[in-house]
C-alpha positions in Angstrom: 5.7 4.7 -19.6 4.8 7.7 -21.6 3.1 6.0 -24.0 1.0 4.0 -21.5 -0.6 6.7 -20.4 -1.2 8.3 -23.7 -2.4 5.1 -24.6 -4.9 5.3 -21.5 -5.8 8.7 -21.5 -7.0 8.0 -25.1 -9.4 5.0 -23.7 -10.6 7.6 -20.9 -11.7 9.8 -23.9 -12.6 7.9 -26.3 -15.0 6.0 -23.0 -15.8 9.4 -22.0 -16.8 10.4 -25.6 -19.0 7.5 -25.9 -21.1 8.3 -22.8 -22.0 11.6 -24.1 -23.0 10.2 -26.9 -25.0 7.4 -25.0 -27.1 9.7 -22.8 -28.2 11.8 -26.0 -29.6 8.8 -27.5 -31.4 8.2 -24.3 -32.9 11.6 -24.3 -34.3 11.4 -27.1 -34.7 7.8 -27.7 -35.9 6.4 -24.2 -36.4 8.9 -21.9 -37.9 7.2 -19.3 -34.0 5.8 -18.9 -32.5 8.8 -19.0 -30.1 8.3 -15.7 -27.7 11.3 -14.6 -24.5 8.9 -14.1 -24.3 8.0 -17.5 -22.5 11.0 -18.6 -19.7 10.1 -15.3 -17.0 9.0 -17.7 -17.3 11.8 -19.7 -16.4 14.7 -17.0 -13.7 11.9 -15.6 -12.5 12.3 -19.6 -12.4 15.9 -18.9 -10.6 16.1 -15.6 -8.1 13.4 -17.0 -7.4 15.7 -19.7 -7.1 19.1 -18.2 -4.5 17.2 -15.6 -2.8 16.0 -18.3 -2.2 19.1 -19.9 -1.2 21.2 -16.8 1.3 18.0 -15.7 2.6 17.6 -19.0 2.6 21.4 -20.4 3.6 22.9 -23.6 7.3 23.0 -24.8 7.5 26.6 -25.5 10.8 26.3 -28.0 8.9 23.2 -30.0 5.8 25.2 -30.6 7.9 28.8 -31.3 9.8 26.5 -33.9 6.0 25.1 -35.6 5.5 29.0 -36.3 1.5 30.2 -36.9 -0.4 28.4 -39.4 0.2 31.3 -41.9 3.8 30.4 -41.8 3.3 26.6 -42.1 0.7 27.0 -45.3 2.6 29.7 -46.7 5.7 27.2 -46.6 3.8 24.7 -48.4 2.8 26.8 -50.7 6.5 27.2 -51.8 7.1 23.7 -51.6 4.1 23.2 -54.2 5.4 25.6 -56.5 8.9 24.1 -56.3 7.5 20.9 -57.0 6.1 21.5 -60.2 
């Protein structure tokens, strides 16, 4: 189930994505059909998302446990120099 509506949400964006695009091109390209609704999927990408991310939330113990990105590079870092 989960991964259906990942799966989903990733076709609203990437649909979304593409009508933004789409309605550049027309600006600049032809302007005379330049509509307003052609940019629809892209705020129903947006509100899809933003639900998504107050539903599904962060899990505060997961992203304490990733640390900051200093951590993570300085932890590679080690692991380079143990390597060679």
């Amino acid at each position: 189930m989960l991964c259906t509506v990942r799966s989903a949400l990733g076709a609203i964006l990437i649909l979304g994505g593409a009508s933004f695009i789409a309605k550049n091109f027309l600006i600049v390209l032809a302007p005379q059909y330049d509509l307003p609704y052609v940019i629809a999927p892209m705020f129903l990408a947006m509100d899809s998302l933003t639900f998504w991310s107050l539903i599904k939330g962060v899990d505060r113990a997961r992203w304490d446990a990733r640390g900051t990105g200093c951590q993570r590079a300085q932890s590679w870092m080690n692991w380079l120099d143990m390597a060679s």
